[in-house]
C-alpha positions, 0 to 999 in steps of 0.5 A: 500500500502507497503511504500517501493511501494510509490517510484513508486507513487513519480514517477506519482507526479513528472511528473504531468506538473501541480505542475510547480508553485505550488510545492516547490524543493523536496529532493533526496531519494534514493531507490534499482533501481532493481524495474526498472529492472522488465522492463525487462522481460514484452516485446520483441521488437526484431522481432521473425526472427531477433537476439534478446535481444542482449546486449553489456556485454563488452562495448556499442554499438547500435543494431537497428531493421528496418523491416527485417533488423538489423544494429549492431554497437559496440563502441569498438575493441572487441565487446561481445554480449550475445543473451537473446533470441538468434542469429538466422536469418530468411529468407529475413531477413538482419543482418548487423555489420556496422563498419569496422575493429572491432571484434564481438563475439555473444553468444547465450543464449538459449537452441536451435540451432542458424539459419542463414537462411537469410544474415548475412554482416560482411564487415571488420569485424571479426564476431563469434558466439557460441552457445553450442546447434549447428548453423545451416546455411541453403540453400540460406543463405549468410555470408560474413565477414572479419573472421568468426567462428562458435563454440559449445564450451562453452567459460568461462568468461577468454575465454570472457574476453581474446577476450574483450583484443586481439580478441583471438578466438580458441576455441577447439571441444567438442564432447559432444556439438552441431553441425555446419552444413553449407548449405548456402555460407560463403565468408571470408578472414579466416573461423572457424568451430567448433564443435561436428558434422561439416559438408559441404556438400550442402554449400560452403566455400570460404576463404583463410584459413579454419580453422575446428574442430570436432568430426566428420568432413564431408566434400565436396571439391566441395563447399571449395575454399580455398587456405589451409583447415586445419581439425581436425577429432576426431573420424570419417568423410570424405571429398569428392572431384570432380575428375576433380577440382582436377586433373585440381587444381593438373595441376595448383599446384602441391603442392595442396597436402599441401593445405589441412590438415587433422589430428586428432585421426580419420585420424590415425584409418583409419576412417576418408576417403579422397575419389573423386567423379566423377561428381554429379547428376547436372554435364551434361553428357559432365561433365561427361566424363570429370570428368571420363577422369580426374578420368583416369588421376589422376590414370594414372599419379600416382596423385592419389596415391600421394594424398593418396586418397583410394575411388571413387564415381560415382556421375551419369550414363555416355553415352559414345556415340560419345566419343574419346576413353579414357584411360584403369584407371591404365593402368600404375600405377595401381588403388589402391582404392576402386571404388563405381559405386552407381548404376549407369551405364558407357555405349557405352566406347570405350577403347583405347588399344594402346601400354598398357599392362593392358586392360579393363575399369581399366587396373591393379587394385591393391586391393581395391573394385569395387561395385555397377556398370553397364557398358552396351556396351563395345569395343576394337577396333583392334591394334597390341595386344601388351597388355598382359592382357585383360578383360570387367571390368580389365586386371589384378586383384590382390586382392580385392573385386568386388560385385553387378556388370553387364557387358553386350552387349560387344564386341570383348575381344581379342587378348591377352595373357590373356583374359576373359568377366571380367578380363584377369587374377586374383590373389586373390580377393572376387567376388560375385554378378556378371553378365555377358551377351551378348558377342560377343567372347574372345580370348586368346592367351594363356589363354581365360575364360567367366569370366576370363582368368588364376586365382590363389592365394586365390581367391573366386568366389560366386554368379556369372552368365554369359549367351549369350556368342557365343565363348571363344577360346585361343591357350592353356587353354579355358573355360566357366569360366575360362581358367585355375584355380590353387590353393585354388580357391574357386567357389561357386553358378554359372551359365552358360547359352547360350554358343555357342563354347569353343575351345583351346588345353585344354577346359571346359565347366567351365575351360580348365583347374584345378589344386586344387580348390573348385567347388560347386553348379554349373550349365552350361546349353545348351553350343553348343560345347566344342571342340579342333582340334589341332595338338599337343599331348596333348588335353583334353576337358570336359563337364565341364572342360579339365583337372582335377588334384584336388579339390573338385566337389560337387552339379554341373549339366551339361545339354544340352550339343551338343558336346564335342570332342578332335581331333588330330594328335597324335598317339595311344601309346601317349595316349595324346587325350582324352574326357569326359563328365565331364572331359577329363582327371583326374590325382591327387588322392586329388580329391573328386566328389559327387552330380554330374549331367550329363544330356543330353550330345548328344556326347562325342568324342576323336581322343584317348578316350572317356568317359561318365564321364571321358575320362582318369584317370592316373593310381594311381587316385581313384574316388568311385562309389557311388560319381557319381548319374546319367548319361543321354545319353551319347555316346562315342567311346571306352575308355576301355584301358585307365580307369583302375578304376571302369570302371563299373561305367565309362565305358558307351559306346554306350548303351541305357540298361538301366538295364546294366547301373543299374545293374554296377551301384552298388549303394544302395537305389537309385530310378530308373527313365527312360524317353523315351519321347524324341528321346533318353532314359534317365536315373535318378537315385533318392536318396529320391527326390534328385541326391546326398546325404543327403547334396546335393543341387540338387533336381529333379522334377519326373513330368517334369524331370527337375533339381533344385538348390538354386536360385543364388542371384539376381544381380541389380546395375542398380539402383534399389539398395541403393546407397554405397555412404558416408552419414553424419548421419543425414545430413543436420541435428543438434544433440539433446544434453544436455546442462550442467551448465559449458555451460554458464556463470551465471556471465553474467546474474549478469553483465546485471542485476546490470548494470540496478541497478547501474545507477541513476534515477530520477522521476521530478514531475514536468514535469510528463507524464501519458502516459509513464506509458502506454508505454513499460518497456524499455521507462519507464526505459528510462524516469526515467534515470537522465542522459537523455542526455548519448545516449549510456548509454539509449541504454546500458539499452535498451539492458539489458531489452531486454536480460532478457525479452528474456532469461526468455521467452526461455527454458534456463531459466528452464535448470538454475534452475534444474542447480542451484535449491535452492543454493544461487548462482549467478544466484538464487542471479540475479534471486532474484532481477528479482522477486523483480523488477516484484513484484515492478513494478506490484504494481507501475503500479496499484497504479498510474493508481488506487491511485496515478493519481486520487489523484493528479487529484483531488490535481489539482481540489481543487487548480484550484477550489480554485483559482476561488473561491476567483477570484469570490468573488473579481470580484462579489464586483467589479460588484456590486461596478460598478453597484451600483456606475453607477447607472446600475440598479433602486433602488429596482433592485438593492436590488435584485442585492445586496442581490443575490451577497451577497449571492453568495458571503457567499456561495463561501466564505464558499466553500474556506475556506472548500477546503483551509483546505483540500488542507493544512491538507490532500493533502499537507500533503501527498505531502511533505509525499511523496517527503521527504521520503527516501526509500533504499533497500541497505540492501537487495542487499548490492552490487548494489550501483544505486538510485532513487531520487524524484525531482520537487515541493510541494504546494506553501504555497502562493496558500494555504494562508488564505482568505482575509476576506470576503467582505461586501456588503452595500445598498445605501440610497434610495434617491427616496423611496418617490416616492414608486418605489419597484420591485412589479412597475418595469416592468417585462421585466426590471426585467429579463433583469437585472438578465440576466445581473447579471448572464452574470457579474457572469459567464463569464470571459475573458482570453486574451493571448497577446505578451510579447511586448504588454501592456494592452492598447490592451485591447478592450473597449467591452472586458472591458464593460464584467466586467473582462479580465484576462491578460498574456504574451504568454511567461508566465509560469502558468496553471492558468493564471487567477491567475497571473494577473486580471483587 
């Protein structure tokens, strides 16, 4: 055994409850208290579900565990705690700061996230928690506390040391750390929220003041209650607001503006996003209305725009059934914002149109975007039409974007001055993805379209179907589609179907009128009636639109129309009536057809002219021959006199010759394909299985003579699409991060550690107890400490054990030495004298178990096997002096009694001196060995300044005196040896009695234990008549109390 161990064997010597008389005072020795601290990384006696190894590192203070509840109290104002095995709270489990007024700051040292997903009680307290790695505060977890913050910015030891002084806590976000993310309620008068990503979407803050600092910051108004939330935003987030709170928070201060703060780098780029949420997916259908109502409120009222607010979610379907009528959103103010329906469906509204300008379900939509919704059932009921604009999804539309929408089962759109199945008028915008079915009719005054009314400006129209529509009509402009275009209009992948009537003074099946314009990839399928009876000069009616001034037509099929037909009062000479099957009347030059599809048009009439194609062009227009493909049955009065061009290929009146229309035709390389099946003939003319060119779109199917374009996307926004709503990434979730050096204080490791290593132990040899060294690290450390009666400083010593033995357990500790390496640091400095305390303690452990104890056992036996042995040499010749003078025994009996003391006599006498000379060269020896040596490990570790002294009592040199010479036994005279008595006479029975007596004389000795007050007077005559009774006090202070007083 290494000398520099004994100090561990010095430790079982001392508390050994026998040396109390035997041992003499020890000197102090002073020895490197760092073998303690090895304590420390054996165990962990904090529950797994509970924070554990916390130590105060600025002060004291007691953290005690009791089942699934923690009750922490600091002795200071300013509290820090470091966290060796983390601050996490499990389920059911209760951590309580119990003082009231102080400040806690808890610093995790771990490398994983903290948890809090029980209940954490601060009361008064202001209570924080730093953790570069992230906090998570999970579902059903309760927080309350005066203040309460939450940081993954490291803080440095000036950061540390500041708070220990003023309780200052402002820690800034780095991106680079961990997230906070709160699903559970934290309930303070102020709330702190730092970190890389901080989120607040499922939870609630209830506070004053929400103070929250982050890199991304996304955030629900609907779990804060706060009087004024203040947020810094790095680089993106969002918050998100319940329209009704807002609106009914707005009527109760309207300063509510100013409560909520938002700066930051990311509010300035535009990608940090205020936006409100109509109801959640919990609201009752009744909730529902009311948050829309609101929703219109906030917008009607101009709030909306004063709160700069820019997106709207709808959180859930809304049935309307049963429902006031509500207001148009914007029918003032107009909506400038972008609306998310989130697939969801608004059903059965009823608008009221009362005295408003701008009609629909939003009335004036300035800009913004409108995706992702069905409305399904949709009224006005009749006023005085004192509105302007009229439409299913808006009245007026100026900018945009509008995708994945459907309107069906509308009611009556009209009256208006602009009226369509979606907006009455539109002036720029993106709309694709849009259906439109089931209406019962839209009527303009002015202008009235199955889409929309008048549009212009720089306006596109991709990907849209309207169908089930039985009439569109207005006093001027009526189409299909659209009631007039002009512009750079751009119509692109549409379909009509199933129209019963479009009527007005300029009507198409597409648009009663187009100035300017692209038309591609289009079809109108099985419209009943295109029709105008009117008595002005000027009407024009198409099968796909009245007026053609410009543009581009390209890949359009028109199939199955019944009737087209102008009528009027007009004379001849104003040549002002006019019909076609594409169009009534084309007049620009900057008009370009190709790819055109006329199939099955039953008739084409005109009050003027008729044409199978056109039923005028002005003079100056040119249309090529070879633009036009086909051309089905087509029946029209003459329009001879007014197509002044190419009127071979136009002029198609009243024919069924086939050959006469091929033969004008005058196009190369065209197949020829005639169908007689039905009750009328019908031509197709085929380019290479096409109708068109090259680049036409439309294919044609020769076994069923039917027609074919690309298939128009898909519109679904009942559900069955992803939802557009903002998400967090990784909502609900902590960031994987990297921790670095800079992110801990080493100097705190070197504080706990030296703090054990600093204090003053004693090993008392003199009350020693085994058992200890049986027990955990903490209480053996506990034992040895001198000042046993400093109750906070037992508790200090407690907790710096604890950190360890958790910090070493955890990840961070690899993360300190892939840090740190080889260099000699603080932290390889604390970390060496970690390895030299467990080295030591090891030893300690196994020589006082293996050595030490049996050493000391067998100490005891030779000192209590001593202290007999000269009893019984007195006692032996004191029975054989009373039996020989009381005359116990015949003579030659007493021979045998004499010579059998004598004997026992020698052999004790020999057996003393034996262990008398162990006991004064070996065990004594190795007990002032023992207790005056001094051990230092000062040099090694120069700035620990602790000790470790020895202190009780060696060998009294009185236990250990030479024997008193060895009594000689004497034979008396035989005063009968005439008489010839021997042994060989006595009877054999007197014999055994005799020895059975000695033996009894031998062996047995009486102890009695009487009160202080009693004398030995006490003592009863048959306890005399054993031979011996030894006497003590109960207040007598010995192990052997047969030594102390015989009789």
């Amino acid at each position: 055994m290494n000398i520099t161990n004994l100090l561990n064997i010095k430790h079982f010597l001392n508390t050994s409850s026998y040396f109390t008389n035997h041992l003499s005072k020890s000197l102090r020795v002073v020895v490197n208290i760092s073998v303690i601290t090895s304590l420390v990384l054996a165990q962990s006696l904090t529950a797994s579900n509970l924070p554990s190894g916390g130590k105060f590192i600025n002060g004291t203070g007691s953290i005690a565990t009791n089942g699934n509840i923690m009750n922490i109290t600091g002795d200071k104002t300013h509290n820090v705690i470091a966290w060796g095995g983390g601050f996490n709270i499990g389920k059911d489990n209760t951590v309580n700061f119990t003082t009231n007024g102080k400040n806690y700051l808890n610093l995790d040292y771990t490398n994983k996230a903290s948890q809090i997903l029980g209940t954490l009680n601060g009361g008064t307290n202001n209570v924080y928690i730093v953790n570069p790695s992230g906090v998570l505060v999970g579902e059903g977890a309760t927080i309350n506390a005066n203040k309460f913050g939450v940081s993954t910015t490291p803080m440095g030891i000036d950061a540390i040391n500041t708070f220990s002084v003023d309780d200052s806590f402002s820690p800034v976000f780095n991106a680079n750390k961990g997230d906070v993310v709160n699903m559970g309620t934290i309930k303070a008068n102020e709330i702190v929220l730092v970190g890389n990503k901080v989120e607040n979407i499922k939870g609630t803050l209830q506070a004053d003041k929400v103070d929250i600092k982050g890199d991304k910051v996304y955030l629900e108004d609907f779990g804060i209650n706060s009087t004024h939330l203040k947020a810094e935003i790095g680089s993106e987030g969002f918050f998100k607001y319940e329209v009704k709170d807002v609106y009914d928070a707005y009527k109760d201060d309207s300063n509510l503006v100013d409560n909520y703060e938002f700066t930051g780098t990311a509010t300035t780029n535009g990608n940090f996003k205020e936006y409100l949420y109509i109801g959640s997916q919990s609201a009752s259908n009744e909730e529902m209305i009311n948050s829309w109502k609101g929703f219109a409120k906030l917008v009607n009222e101009g709030i909306f725009g004063e709160l700069k607010f820019k997106d709207v979610y709808l959180g859930k379907d809304i049935d309307f059934a049963g429902a006031s009528t509500i207001n148009p959103v914007g029918f003032g103010n107009g909506f400038v914002g972008n609306f998310y329906g989130n697939n969801h469906t608004l059903s059965n509204i009823q608008i009221d149109v009362a005295d408003k300008t701008y009609v629909g379900l939003f009335g004036y939509i300035k800009g913004g975007s409108v995706q992702n919704l069905t409305i399904d059932g949709l009224q006005f009921p009749k006023y005085a039409f004192s509105y302007k604009y009229l439409g299913g999804l808006a009245g007026h539309i100026e900018n945009g974007t509008f995708n994945n929408i459907s309107l069906k089962n509308l009611g009556n759109i009209g009256v208006a001055k602009y009226a369509g199945g979606f907006a009455g008028q539109i002036n720029g915008g993106d709309f694709s993805s849009i259906i439109l079915s089931n209406i019962e009719s839209i009527y303009g005054k002015n202008n009235g379209g199955g889409f929309v009314g008048y549009t212009t400006g720089n306006t596109t129209f991709d990907g849209i179907s309207l169908k089930d529509i039985r009439f569109i009509k207005s006093g001027a402009f009526t189409g299909g589609f659209a009631g007039m275009t002009q512009g750079n209009v751009i119509f692109e992948n549409i379909v009509l179907n199933d129209l019963e009537e479009i009527s007005g003074s300029h009507a198409g099946g597409f648009a009663g009128w187009i100035n300017d314009g692209t038309f591609n990839n289009i079809i109108l399928n099985n419209i009943e009636k295109i029709s105008v009876s009117a008595t002005h000069k000027y009407i024009f009616t198409g099968g796909f639109t009245g007026y053609a001034g410009a543009g581009t037509y390209k890949n359009i099929i028109l199939n199955n129309i019944g009737e087209i037909s102008a009528n009027g009062t007009a004379s001849l000479d104003e040549k002002s009536i006019y019909a076609g099957g594409f169009a009534g009347r084309i007049k620009s030059d900057g008009i370009n057809f190709s790819n055109i599809v006329l199939n099955d048009i039953d008739k084409i009439s005109a009050s003027i002219a008729a044409g199978g194609f056109v039923g005028n062009i002005e003079n100056g227009s040119n249309i090529a021959n070879s633009n036009i493909y086909f051309y089905g049955l087509l029946n029209s009065s003459s329009n001879k006199n007014y197509i002044t061009h190419n009127e071979n290929i136009l002029n198609l009146s009243n024919t069924t010759d086939f050959q006469t229309l091929i033969n004008q035709s005058k196009i190369a390389g065209l197949e020829y394909l005639t169908n007689t099946s039905t009750s009328n003939s019908h031509l197709h003319m085929i380019n290479g299985g096409k109708i068109g060119n090259e680049k036409s779109k439309i294919t044609f199917d020769k076994d069923n003579f039917t027609y074919n374009t690309p298939k128009i996307s898909e519109v679904d926004p009942d559900g069955s699409g992803s939802s557009s709503s903002p998400t967090a990434p990784n909502e609900g979730e902590l960031s994987s991060i990297t921790l670095e050096q800079s992110d801990f204080e080493d100097e705190i490791l070197k504080t706990i550690i030296d703090e054990i290593l600093n204090e003053d132990y004693v090993l008392n040899i003199d009350s020693i107890d085994f058992n200890k060294f049986n027990e955990g690290d903490v209480a053996i450390l506990l034992y040895l400490l001198k000042n046993t009666s400093d109750k906070k400083l037992k508790e200090s010593l407690k907790q710096s054990l604890e950190f360890y033995t958790e910090f070493n357990k955890g990840g961070l500790k690899t993360e300190f030495e892939k840090w740190y390496g080889s260099d000699e640091s603080t932290y390889k400095t604390s970390m060496g004298k970690y390895n030299y305390i467990i080295e030591s303690l090891a030893n300690l452990k196994e020589y006082v178990n293996t050595t030490l104890k049996p050493e000391l056992e067998s100490i005891k036996n030779n000192l209590n096997r001593l202290e007999f042995l000269k009893a019984e040499i007195k006692r032996l010749e004191r029975v054989y002096q009373k039996a020989m003078q009381n005359d116990l025994f015949p003579y030659d009996q007493l021979e045998v009694v004499y010579k059998n003391t004598q004997e026992k006599i020698d052999a004790y006498y020999a057996e003393a001196q034996g262990l008398l000379d162990i006991l004064k060269n070996k065990n004594k020896p190795f007990l002032d060995d023992l207790i005056t040596k001094e051990y230092s490990f000062e040099d090694k570790y120069t700035d620990i300044q602790g000790t470790f002294a020895i202190a009780g009592s060696s060998i009294d040199a009185n236990a250990i005196e030479n024997l008193a010479d060895k009594p000689i036994l004497s034979l008396p005279e035989n005063e009968n040896s005439g008489d010839s008595q021997t042994t060989n006479n006595t009877d054999s029975t007197d014999i055994v009695n005799t020895f059975s007596k000695q033996v009894k004389l031998t062996s047995t000795e009486s102890i009695l234990i009487l009160p202080a007050e009693e004398t030995q007077s006490h003592i009863k005559e048959d306890e005399r008549e054993r031979g011996r009774v030894c006497i003590t006090s109960d207040n007598a202070k010995t192990n052997n109390p047969c030594i102390a007083i015989t009789f």
